[in-house]
N, C-alpha and C positions, 0 to 999 in steps of 0.2 A: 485223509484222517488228520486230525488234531496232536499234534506232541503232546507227550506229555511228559517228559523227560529234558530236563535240563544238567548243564555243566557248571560244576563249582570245585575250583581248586584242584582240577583233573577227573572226580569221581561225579559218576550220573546222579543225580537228582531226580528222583520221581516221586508223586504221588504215592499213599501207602497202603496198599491195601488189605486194610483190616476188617472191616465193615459184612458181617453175616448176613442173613438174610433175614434176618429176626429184626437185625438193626435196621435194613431198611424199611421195615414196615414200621417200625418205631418213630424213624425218624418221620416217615409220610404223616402218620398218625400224629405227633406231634407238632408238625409243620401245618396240617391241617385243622390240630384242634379236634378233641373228641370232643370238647364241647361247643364247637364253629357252630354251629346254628342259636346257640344262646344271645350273642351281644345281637345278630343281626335278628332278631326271632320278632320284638315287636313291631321292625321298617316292613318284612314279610310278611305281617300280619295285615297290616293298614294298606299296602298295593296290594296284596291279592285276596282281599277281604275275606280273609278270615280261613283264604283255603291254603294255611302254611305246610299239610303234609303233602297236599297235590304239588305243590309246587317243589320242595324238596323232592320226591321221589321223580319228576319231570326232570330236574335238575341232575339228579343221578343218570336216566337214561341219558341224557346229553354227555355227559360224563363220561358214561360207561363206552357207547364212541369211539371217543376220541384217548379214553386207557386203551383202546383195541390198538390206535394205531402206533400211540405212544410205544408199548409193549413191541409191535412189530418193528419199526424204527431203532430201537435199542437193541433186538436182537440183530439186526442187520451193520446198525454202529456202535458195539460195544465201548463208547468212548465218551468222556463227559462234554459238555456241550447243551445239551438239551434239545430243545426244538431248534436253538442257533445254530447246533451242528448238523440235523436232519436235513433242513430244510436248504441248507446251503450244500451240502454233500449232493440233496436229490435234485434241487429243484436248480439256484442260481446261488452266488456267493453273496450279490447285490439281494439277493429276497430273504436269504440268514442271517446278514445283517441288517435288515431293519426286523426279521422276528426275534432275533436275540436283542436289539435294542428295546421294543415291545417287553419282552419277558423282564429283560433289565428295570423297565416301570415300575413292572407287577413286583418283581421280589425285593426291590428298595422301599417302595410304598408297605409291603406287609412290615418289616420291622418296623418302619416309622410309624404306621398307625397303631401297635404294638404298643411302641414306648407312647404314645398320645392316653390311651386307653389305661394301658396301665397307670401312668401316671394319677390317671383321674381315680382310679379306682384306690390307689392308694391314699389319697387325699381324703376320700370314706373313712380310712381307718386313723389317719394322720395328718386329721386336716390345718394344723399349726405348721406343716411344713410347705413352702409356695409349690405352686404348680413347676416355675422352674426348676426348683432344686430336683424334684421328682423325675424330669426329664433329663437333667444330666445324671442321674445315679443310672436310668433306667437304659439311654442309650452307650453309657459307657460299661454298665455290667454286661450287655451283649457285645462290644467289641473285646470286653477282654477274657472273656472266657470263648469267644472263638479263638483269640490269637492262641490259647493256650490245645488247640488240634484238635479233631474232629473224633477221638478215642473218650474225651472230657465230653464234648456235646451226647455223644451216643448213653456215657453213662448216666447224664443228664437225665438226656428221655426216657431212660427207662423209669427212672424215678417218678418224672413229671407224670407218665403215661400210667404208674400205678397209683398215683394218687390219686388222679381224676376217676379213675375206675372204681374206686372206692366212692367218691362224693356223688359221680352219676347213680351208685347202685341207690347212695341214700334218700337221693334226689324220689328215685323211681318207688322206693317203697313206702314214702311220705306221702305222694302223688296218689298213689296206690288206694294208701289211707285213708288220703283225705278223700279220694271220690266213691270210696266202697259205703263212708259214715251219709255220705251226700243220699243215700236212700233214694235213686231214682233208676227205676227199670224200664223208660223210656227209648225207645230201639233211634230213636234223631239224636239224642244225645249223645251217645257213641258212635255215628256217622258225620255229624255234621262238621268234627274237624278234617273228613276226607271230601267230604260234600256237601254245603248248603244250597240246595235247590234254590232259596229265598235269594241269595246274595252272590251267588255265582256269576260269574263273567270270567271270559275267555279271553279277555284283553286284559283283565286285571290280575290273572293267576298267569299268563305268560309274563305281565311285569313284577309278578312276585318270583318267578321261576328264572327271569334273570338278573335278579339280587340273591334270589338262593344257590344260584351259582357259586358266590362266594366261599358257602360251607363245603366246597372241595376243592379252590384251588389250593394247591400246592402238594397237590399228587404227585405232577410232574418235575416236580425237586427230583425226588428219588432218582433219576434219570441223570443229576450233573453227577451224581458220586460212581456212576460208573468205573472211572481209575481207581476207586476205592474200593469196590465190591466185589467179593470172591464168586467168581464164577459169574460175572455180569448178564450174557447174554440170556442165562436161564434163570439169574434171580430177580434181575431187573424186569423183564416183563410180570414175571409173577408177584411184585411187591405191589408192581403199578393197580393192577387188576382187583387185590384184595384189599390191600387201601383205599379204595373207593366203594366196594360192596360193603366193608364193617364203617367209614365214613356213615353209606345210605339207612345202614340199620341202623347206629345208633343215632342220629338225625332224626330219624322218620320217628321214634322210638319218643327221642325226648319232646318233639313237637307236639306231637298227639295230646303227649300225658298233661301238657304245658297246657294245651287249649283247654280240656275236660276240665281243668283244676281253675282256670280262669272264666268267669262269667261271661257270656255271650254276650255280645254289645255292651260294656262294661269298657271305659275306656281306663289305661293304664296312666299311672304317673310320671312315667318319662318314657319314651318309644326308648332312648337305647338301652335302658336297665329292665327291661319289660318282662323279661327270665328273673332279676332277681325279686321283682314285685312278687312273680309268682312263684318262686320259693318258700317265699315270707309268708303266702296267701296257705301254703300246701304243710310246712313243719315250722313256722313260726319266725321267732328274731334269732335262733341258731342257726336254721339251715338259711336264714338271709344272710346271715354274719359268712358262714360256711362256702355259701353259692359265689358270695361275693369273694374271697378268699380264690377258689379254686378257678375265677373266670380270670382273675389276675396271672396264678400263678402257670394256667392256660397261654395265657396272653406272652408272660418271659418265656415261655417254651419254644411258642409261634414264632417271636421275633430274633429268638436267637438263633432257630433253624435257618430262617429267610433270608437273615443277615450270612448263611454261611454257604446258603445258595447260589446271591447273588454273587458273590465272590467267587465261588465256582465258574459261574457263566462268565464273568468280567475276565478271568485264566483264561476262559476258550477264546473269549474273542480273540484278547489279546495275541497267545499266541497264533490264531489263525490270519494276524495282520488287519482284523476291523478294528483295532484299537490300539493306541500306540505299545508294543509290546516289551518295550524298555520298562515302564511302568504297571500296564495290566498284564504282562505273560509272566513275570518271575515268580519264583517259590523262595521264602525263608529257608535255606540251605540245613537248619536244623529240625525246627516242625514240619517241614515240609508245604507250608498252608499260603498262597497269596497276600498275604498280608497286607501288602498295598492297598488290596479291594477290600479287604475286610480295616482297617483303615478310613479309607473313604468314602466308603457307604455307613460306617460311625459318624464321622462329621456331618453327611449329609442328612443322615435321619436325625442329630443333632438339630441340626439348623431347620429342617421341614418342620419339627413339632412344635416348634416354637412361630411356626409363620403358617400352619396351614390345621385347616378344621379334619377333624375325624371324619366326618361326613361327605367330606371332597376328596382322602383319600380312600375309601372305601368303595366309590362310584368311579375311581380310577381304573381301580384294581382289578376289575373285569373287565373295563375296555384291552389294556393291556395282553389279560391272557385270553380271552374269546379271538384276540386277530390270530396269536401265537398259538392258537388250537387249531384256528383254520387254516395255518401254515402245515401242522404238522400233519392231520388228517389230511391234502392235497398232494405232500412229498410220501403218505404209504399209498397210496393209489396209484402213483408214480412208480412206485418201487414196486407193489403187484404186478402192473404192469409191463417193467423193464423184466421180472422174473421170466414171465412167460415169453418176453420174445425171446429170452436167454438161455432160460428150462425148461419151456415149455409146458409150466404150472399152469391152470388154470385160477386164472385169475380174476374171475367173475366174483365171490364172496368177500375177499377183502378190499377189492376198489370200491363195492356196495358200502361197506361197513364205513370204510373210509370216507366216501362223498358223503352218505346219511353224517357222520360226524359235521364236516364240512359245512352242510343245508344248516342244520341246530344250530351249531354254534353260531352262524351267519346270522340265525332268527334271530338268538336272545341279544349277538350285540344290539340291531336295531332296534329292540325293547329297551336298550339302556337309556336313561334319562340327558339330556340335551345337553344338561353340562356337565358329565363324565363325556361325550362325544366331543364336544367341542375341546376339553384341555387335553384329549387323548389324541385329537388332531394335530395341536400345537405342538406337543411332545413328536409326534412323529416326522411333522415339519422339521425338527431341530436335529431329528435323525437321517433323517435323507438331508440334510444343510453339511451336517458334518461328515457325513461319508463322500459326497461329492467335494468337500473342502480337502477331505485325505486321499482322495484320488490323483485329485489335482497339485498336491505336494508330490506324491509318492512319481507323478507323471513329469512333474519339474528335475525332482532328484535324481531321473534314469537320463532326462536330457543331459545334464550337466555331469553323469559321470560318462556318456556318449564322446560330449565334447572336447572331454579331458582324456 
């Protein structure tokens, strides 16, 4: 197991656990984005020609998987970590750390692409101000309202989370509108955003189905605040589980209406604004103004969660010794919060937006967690099967569950595009370089107090 308990000044130091079960689906929901299939909605549209709810709802079953195994995993390690902790507890220390380096990817790139996007979007409303100055306001209001503890973030989300519920309802009954005046009782035109016989391909909804992957990761957040969470092992599986099914519905919900509202073969004005075009198409220049307002204010939501993620994970390594733990394992003796990591992953999404395209981190961000999915779906099959030689459970249903996760996830990474593979390989080089770099210090440092 993971410490989680430090010394300061004679008294323990732990994590706080405050965090309901409301908050954890809060924070997933917010981490995720009720409105996550918006920015990526028009790249969805263009790969998988046109068939953006198949592909969400494909993307879900992949999903739903590997919440099965997540859920099992956590009740087995009620302890934060994530899949770095799973996979290294079940599987090997050397396979935890490179899936927690993996996950490390994924939750550094979502704040960075966060403050990219928002940025941009604020430049919409304020375009007299440079794109710089909007990435330091945007990466430094997410470090400092983490530093100030995870009771301030939860309050956050509930806010964030009721606001959007509000602009999606308005969304839906503008859509509504607009397509009921459309006077067409055509039985294709209400199927064809689940099916277009004419334009269908299976090669081209699997590569829409792994970019729609995107609109749930960060399910698997919910999982680092474990030390956090009252009653862990029965609210963390059940968070994981349901924030991926209201994820699917609201997805599948706003795609649909999205396509109806927009014309078939009708091409858009920008692939990544292609939700707010058709806001604009569906209630006019308010709900454009509006749509664009609520994907921003989506976006600080996302990035300030991800930001408080990663720092969680950077805590486990550290403390479990894959990372130096002088610097990644300690806690601010008063917030209680790593602050180092949250800190550093500031700077780092500081310095990324300003050197790297939205476009390149967003093709990252599934290489990342697609490997860390098939880490964690590998180590609950593992753990079915250690049961039964142990309890003598039958463990036939959840090693199924677990390999089917496994197979998916394995599919859609290899649908990923060539150069999200290719800089997800370099990154992982760099992590198998530095783990064998810190082996081989830590293998120096027992010679030499041997000798001594």
């Amino acid at each position: 197991m993971i410490p989680t308990e430090l010394q300061h000044e004679g008294q323990t130091v732990t994590l706080k656990r405050s965090l309901r079960y409301r908050d954890l689906i809060l924070y997933g929901i917010i981490l995720i984005q009720p409105t996550a299939p918006m920015p990526v909605f028009g790249v969805i549209y263009q790969e998988s020609r046109g068939h953006v709810v198949m592909a969400i709802l494909f993307a879900l079953v992949a999903m739903l998987f590997t919440a099965y195994s997540y859920g099992r995993m956590a009740r087995a390690y009620p302890k934060g970590g994530s899949a770095f902790t799973y996979v290294g507890e079940e599987l090997h220390p050397a396979l935890g750390y490179m899936t927690g380096w993996c996950m490390a990817m994924d939750y550094i790139l979502n704040p960075l692409i966060c403050t990219i996007w928002s940025s941009k979007a604020a430049i919409n409303f304020i375009p007299e101000v440079p794109y710089i100055l909007w990435v330091l306001f945007f990466a430094g209001l997410f470090t400092i309202l983490n530093l100030r503890g995870v009771e301030t973030s939860a309050r956050i989300n509930s806010a964030v989370a009721a606001g959007l519920g509000i602009v999606i309802i308005l969304f839906v009954v503008a859509a509504v509108r607009y397509i009921f005046h459309l006077h067409t009782s055509s039985f294709a035109f209400y199927t064809n955003p689940v099916y277009d016989r004419s334009t269908f391909s299976a090669h081209s909804v699997f590569r829409g189905t792994s970019i729609a992957v995107l609109t749930y990761i960060g399910f698997d957040g919910i999982s680092t605040l474990s030390d956090e969470a009252h009653d862990p092992s029965r609210t963390i599986p059940r968070a994981i589980i349901l924030t991926c099914l209201i994820t699917g519905v609201l997805a599948s919900i706003e795609v649909y209406l999205a396509q109806l509202v927009w014309p078939r073969g009708v091409a858009f004005p920008d692939l990544d604004t292609a939700y707010v075009a058709i806001a604009r198409r569906a209630g006019g220049p308010f709900l454009f103004a509006l749509m664009n307002g609520a994907l921003l204010i989506a976006t600080i939501g996302s990035g300030m969660a991800s930001q408080l993620g990663a720092a969680r994970l950077l805590f486990a390594m550290g403390q479990d010794g894959a990372l130096p733990r002088r610097f990644f394992g300690t806690l601010n003796p008063i917030r209680r919060i790593p602050q180092n990591n949250v800190l550093l992953i500031g700077a780092i999404v500081l310095a990324g937006s300003l050197a790297m395209s939205y476009q390149l981190g967003t093709e990252l961000l599934n290489y990342g967690a697609l490997l860390a999915f098939m880490g964690v779906n590998v180590a609950s099959a593992v753990l079915a099967y250690r049961a039964h030689r142990t309890a003598g459970t039958n463990p036939l249903f959840p090693i199924v569950l677990s390999l089917s996760g496994f197979v998916v996830c394995f599919f859609l990474w290899l649908n990923l595009g060539a150069t999200a593979r290719w800089a997800g390989t370099v990154w992982a080089t760099l992590g198998i370089a530095l783990w064998l770099l810190r082996r081989q210090q830590m293998k120096g440092r027992t010679q030499l107090r041997t000798r001594s």
